[in-house]
N, C-alpha and C positions, 0 to 999 in steps of 0.2 A: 260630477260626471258630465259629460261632453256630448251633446246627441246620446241617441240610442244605439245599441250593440245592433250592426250588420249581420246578418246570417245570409254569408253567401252560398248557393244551391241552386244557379241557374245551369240553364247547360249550354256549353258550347257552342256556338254553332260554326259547320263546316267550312264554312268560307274566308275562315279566321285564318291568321298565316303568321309569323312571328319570322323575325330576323334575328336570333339570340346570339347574340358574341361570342363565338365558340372557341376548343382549344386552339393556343397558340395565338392567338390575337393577346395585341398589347391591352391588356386594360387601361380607358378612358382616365385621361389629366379630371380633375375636379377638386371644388372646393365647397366643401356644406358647412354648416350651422350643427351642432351636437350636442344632444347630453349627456352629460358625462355625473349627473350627480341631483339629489335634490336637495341639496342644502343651497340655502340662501343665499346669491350672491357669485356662486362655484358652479351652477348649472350647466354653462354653455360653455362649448368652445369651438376652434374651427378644424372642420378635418379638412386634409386631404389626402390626395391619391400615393405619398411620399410619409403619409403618417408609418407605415409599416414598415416601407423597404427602406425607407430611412437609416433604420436601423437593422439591417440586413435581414429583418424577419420574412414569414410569411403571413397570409393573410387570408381571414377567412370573411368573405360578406355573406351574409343571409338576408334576404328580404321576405317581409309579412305585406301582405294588402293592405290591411287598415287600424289603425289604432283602436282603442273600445270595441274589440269584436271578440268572439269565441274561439276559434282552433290558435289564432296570433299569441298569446298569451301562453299556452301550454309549449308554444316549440321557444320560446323565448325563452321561458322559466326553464328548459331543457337545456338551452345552450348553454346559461348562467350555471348550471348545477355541472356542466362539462366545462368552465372554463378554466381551468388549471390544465385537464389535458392538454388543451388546447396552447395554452404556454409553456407547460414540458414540452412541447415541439417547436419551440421558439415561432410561433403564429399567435397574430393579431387578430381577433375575431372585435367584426363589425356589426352590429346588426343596422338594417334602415327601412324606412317606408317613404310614402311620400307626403305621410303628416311633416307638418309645421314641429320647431323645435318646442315652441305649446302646449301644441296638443301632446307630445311625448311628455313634456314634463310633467301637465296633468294627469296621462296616465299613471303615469311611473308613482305618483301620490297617493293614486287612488286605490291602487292596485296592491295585494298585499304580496305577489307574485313578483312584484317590478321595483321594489322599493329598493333594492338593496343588488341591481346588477353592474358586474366588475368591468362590464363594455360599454363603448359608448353606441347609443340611439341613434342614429345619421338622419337628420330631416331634406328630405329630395324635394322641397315643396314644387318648386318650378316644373319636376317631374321630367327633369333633361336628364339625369346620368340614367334612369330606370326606360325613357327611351332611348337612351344612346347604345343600354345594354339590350334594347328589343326584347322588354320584360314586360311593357305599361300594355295591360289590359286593357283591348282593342275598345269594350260595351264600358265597363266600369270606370276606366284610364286610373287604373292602381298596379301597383307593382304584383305580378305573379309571384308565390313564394321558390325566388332564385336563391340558389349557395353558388358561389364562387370560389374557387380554392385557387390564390392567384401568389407566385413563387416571388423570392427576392427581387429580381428583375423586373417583377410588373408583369407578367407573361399569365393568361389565365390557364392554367390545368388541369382545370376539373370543371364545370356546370351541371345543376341540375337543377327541374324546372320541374313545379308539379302545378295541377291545375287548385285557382282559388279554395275549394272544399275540403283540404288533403293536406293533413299535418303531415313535414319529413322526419327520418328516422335520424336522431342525432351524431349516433357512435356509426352511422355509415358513414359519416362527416369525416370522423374522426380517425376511422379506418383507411377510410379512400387518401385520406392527408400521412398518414404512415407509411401507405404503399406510395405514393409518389414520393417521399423522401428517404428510401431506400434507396430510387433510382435503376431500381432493377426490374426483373419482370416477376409479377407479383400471380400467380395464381386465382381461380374463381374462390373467394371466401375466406382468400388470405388474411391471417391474423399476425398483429405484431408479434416477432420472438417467432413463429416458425418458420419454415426456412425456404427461401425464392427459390422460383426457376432458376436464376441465373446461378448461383448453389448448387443447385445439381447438376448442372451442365456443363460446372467447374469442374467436378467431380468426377464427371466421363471420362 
């Protein structure tokens, strides 16, 4: 194991201010380091920003703060146990932090959670694209736990950002990515298979 598990529980404080890349901006060009595997030899490879739309998919990134920590691990192991939904909707799901490609391999070893997930680990080490996206925590300079929901084009359509202490809810993820691929307008609490506003409006 790699240092000691972080338990982040500070607070805030007000003077903090964030530029987060919001809808309709082009999601940032980039090129990382990633793991993709912990077998010998097959670990790494290179992502970028075209790994997705490449293939006309969509894409989903999530970032953790820190590798070897507590809540990191639980929404991890959460995404992995969703990633097939998340491929029945022809989307790429990323995960990254701004560990080194390393320090992920060692977790991913150590970890009986992490040994065996279908995405790759994105390492930000330089910690540019996490400030490019105005995510890098101002006190800590680690990435805030961001999702991105970013369309074939590159185009972001979704963000959400919760504070270091505060695991996200995954099938929100997964929801909020069905209502934007209907392209309609989707009601409070909308669930796939029931039926849009724009549906009913048809119907008038």
């Amino acid at each position: 194991m790699i240092g000691a598990p972080t338990i982040f529980c500070k607070k805030q404080t007000h003077n903090m201010s964030y530029r987060i890349l919001s809808i309709g901006s082009q999601f940032p060009a980039f090129k990382k380091k990633a793991v993709v595997s912990i077998e010998k030899g097959k670990e790494f490879m290179e992502i970028t920003n075209d790994y997705a739309a490449a293939k006309g998919k969509w894409t989903v990134m999530f970032w953790w703060p820190k590798d070897f920590t507590f809540v990191c691990p639980t929404e991890i192991a959460e995404f992995n146990k969703k990633h097939s939904e998340f491929t029945d909707r022809d989307a790429v799901l990323i995960g990254a932090s701004t560990d080194s490609e390393f320090v992920h391999a060692a977790w991913r070893r150590d970890h009986s959670d992490l040994r065996d997930l279908k995405f790759p680990m994105l390492a930000d080490t330089s910690k540019s694209l996490a400030e490019e996206l105005g995510i890098l925590d101002q006190e800590e300079k680690v990435a805030l736990r961001a999702t991105f929901i970013i369309d074939p084009q590159g185009i972001v359509r979704w963000v959400s950002v919760y504070d270091l202490n505060v695991g996200r809810n995954v099938q929100e993820v997964v929801r909020v990515l069905d209502a934007l691929q209907t392209d309609e307008l989707c009601p409070c609490n909308w669930q796939k298979g029931q039926e849009t506003l724009t549906e009913q409006l048809n119907m008038n």
